[in-house]
C-alpha positions as CSV (number, residue, x, y, z in Angstrom):
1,X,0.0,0.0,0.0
2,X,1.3,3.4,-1.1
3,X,1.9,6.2,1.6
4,X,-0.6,8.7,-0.2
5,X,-3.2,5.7,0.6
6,X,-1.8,4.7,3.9
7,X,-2.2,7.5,6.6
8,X,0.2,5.7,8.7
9,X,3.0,7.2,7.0
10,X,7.0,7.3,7.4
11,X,6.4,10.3,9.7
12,X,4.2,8.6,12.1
13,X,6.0,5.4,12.3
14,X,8.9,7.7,12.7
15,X,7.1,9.1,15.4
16,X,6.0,6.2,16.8
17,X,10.0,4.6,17.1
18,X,10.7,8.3,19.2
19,X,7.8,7.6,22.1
20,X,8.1,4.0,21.8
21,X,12.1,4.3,22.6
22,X,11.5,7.3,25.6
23,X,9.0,5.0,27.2
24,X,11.9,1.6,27.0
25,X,14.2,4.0,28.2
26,X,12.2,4.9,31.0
27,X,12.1,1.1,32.5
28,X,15.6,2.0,34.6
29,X,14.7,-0.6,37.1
30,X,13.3,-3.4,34.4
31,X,9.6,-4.5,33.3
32,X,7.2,-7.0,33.6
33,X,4.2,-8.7,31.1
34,X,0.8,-7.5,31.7
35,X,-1.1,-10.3,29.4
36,X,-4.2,-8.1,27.7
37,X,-5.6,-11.1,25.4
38,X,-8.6,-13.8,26.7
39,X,-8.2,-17.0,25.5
40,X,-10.1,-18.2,22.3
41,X,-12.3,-21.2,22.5
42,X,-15.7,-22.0,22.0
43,X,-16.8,-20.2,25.4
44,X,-15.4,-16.5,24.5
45,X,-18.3,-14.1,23.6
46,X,-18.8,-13.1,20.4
47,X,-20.2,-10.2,18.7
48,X,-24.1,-11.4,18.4
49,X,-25.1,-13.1,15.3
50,X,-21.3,-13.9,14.0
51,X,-20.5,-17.0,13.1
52,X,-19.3,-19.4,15.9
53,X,-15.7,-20.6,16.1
54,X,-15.1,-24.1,14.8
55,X,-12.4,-26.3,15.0
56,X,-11.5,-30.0,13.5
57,X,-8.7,-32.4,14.2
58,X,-6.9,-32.5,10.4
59,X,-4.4,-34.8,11.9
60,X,-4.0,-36.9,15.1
61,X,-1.1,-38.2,17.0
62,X,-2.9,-41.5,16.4
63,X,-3.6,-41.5,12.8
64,X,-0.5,-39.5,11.8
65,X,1.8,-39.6,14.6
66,X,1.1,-35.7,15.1
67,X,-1.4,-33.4,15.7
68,X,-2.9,-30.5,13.8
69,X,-6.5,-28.6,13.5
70,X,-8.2,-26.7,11.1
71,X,-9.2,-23.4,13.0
72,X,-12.1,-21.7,10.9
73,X,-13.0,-18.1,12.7
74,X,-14.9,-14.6,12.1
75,X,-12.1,-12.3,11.6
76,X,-13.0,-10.3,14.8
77,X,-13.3,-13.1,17.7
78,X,-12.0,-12.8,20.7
79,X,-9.4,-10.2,21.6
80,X,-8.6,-8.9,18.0
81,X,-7.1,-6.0,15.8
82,X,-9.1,-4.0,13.5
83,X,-7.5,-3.1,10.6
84,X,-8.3,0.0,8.9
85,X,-9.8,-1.4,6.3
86,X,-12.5,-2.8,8.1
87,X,-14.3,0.4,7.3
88,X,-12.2,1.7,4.8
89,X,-12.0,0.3,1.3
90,X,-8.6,0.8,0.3
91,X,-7.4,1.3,3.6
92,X,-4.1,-0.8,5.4
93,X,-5.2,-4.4,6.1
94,X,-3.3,-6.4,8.5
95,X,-0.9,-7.7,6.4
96,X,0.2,-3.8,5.5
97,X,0.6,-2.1,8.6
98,X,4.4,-1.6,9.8
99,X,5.7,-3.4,12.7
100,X,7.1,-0.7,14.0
101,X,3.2,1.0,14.6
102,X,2.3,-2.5,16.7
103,X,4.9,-1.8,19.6
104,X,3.6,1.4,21.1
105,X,3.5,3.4,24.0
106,X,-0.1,3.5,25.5
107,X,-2.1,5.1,27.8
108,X,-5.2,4.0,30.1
109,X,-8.4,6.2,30.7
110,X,-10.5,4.9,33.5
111,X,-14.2,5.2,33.0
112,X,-15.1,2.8,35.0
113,X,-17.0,4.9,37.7
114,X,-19.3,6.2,35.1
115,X,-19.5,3.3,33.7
116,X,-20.9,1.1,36.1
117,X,-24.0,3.5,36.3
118,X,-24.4,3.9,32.3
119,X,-23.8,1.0,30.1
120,X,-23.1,2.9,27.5
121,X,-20.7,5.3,28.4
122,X,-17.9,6.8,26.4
123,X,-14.2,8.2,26.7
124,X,-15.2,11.8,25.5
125,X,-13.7,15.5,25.8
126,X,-14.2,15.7,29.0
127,X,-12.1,12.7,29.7
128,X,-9.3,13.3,27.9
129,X,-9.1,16.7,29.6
130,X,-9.2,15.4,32.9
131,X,-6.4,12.7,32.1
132,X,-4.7,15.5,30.4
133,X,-4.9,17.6,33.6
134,X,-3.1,15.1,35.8
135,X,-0.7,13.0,33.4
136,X,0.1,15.6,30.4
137,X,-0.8,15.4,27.3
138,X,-1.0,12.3,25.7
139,X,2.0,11.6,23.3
140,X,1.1,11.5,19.2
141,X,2.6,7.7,18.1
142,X,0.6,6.2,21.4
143,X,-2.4,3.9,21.8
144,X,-5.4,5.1,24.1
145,X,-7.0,2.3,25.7
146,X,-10.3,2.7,27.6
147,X,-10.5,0.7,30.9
148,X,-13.9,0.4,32.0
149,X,-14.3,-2.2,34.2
150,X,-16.4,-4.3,31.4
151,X,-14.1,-7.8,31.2
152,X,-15.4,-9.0,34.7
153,X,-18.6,-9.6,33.2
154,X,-16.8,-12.0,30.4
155,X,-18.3,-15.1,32.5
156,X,-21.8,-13.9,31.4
157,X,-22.7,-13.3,27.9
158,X,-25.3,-11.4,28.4
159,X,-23.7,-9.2,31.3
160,X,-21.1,-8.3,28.6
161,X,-23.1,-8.0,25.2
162,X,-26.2,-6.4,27.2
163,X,-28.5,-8.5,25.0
164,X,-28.4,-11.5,23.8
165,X,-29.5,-10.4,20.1
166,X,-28.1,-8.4,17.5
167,X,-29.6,-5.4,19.0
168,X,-29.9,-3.3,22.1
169,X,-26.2,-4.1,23.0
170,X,-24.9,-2.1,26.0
171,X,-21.2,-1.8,26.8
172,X,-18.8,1.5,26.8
173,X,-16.6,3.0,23.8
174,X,-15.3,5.8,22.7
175,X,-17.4,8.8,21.7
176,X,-17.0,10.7,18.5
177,X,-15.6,13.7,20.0
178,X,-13.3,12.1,22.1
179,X,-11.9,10.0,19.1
180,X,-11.4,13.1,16.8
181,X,-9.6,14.6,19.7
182,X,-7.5,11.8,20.1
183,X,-7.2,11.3,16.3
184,X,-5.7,15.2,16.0
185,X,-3.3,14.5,19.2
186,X,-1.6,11.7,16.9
187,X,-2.7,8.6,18.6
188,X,-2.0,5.1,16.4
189,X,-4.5,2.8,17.7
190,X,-7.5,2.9,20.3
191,X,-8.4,-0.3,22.7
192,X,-11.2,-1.4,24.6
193,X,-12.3,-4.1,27.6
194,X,-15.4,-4.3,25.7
195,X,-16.9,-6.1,22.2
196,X,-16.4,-2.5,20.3
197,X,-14.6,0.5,20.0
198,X,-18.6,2.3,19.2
199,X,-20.4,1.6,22.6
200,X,-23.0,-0.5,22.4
201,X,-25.8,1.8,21.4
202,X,-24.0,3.2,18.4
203,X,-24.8,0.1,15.5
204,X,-24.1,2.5,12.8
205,X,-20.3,2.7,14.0
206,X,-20.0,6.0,13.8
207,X,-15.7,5.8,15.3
208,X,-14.8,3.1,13.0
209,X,-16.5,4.7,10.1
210,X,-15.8,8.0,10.2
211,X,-13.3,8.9,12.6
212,X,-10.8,6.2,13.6
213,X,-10.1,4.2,10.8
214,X,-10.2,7.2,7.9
215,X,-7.3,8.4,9.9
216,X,-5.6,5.4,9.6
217,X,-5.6,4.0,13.1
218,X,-6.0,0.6,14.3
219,X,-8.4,-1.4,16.8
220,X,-8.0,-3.3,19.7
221,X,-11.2,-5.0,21.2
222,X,-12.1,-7.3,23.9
223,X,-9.1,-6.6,25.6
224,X,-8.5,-7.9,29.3
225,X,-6.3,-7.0,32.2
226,X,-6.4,-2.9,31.6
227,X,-7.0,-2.4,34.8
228,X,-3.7,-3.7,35.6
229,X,-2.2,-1.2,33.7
230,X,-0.8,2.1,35.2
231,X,-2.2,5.5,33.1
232,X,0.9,6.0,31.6
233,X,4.2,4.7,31.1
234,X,3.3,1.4,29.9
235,X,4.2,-0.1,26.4
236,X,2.0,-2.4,24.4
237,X,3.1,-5.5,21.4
238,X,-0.2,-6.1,18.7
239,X,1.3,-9.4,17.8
240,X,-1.8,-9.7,14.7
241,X,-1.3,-12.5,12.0
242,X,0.1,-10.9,8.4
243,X,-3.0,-12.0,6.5
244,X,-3.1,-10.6,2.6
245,X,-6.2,-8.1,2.7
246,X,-7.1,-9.0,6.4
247,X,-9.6,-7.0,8.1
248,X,-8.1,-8.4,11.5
249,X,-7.5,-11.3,13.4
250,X,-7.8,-12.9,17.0
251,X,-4.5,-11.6,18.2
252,X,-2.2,-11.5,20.9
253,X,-1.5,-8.6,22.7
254,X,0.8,-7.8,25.6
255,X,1.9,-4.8,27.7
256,X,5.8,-4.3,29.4
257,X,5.4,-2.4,31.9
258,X,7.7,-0.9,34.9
259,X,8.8,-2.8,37.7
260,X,9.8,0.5,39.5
């Protein structure tokens, strides 16, 4: 994919390498793994209506002396990236997007308070200003990921979807005006404890399809283990399959973070 096609240019991945290296350099006393991915079987929740993980022994230990599957899955299972051009004809897929952007610094804003009264709540203006406020401004070639509070309902579908039909979901996102705010400060990629970036009364996807992804930054959904995070400091590895025109993937993802 050319760089006129590709917002995620030379200059942000350029950008991206600067914060990503300040952050490492910051870890004087080491780090430890903060695991941010659920594990994918035929129990993880899935967006309503998709189509259900299967999987088949192709080989077995006893039949061929090893073992193999065939893993069929919707692109977007689990914890998983979104790609750009989910939304975005044209747009990077996962097989496009420079290594370099999936090793990022990133930042936590905790909604959880609010959230726990309003199912659908969103990271918004307001939010970003208050974070702001107490830890700076958040550095362009980071990832904003929302923590709010939402993967300790995993255990109950319907807890976590809010429904259990392809409509009248509840769970938090990120608003419109929060995303564009975040999209000008430079951010590369957004994340959420939850099944979407849009909260769950948004169906049209209003982030993915016209803020997020036009600008070129990725997805991370269904994450788990924010909460272990600190606000800032942290770094984050997207480690998403390379599949040719992929709109994303069940993925794992991982955090290093201080020990100090």
């Amino acid at each position: 994919m050319s760089l006129e096609t590709n917002p995620q240019d030379a200059a942000t991945t350029a950008t991206v390498v600067a914060a990503r290296d300040a952050a490492f350099a910051a870890f004087k006393g080491g780090f430890r793994l903060v695991d941010l991915s659920d594990a994918l079987g035929p129990d993880t929740v899935l967006w309503p209506g998709a189509p259900a993980l299967e999987i088949a022994d192709a080989v077995t230990h006893e039949g061929g002396g090893y073992h193999a599957r065939i893993i069929t899955t919707f692109e977007h299972a689990g914890t998983h990236f979104d790609a750009p051009e989910h939304f975005v004809p044209g747009g990077a897929d996962t097989a496009s997007i420079p290594i370099d952007d999936l090793v990022v610094p990133v930042v936590v804003i905790d909604i959880s308070e609010r959230a726990a009264t309003n199912p659908n709540a969103t990271v918004d203006v307001a939010d970003i200003a208050r974070f702001e406020a107490e830890h700076g401004t958040i550095p362009a070639g980071s990832a904003v990921l929302m923590n709010s509070g939402w993967a300790h309902r995993k255990q109950d579908a319907l807890s976590y979807a809010g429904t259990d039909s392809t409509t009248d979901l509840k769970f938090p996102g990120f608003g419109v005006e929060g995303t564009t705010e975040l999209v000008a400060r430079g951010v590369v990629g957004l994340g959420v404890d939850t099944l979407g970036i849009d909260p769950g009364d948004k169906p049209d996807f209003p982030v993915h399809r016209n803020v997020s992804h036009p600008a070129g930054v990725w997805h991370l959904e269904n994450l788990v283990n924010v909460d272990q995070l600190p606000p800032t400091g942290a770094v984050i590895a997207v480690g998403v399959p390379r599949v040719v025109g992929g709109t994303g993937f069940p993925t794992r993802v991982f955090a290093f973070v201080s020990r100090d």
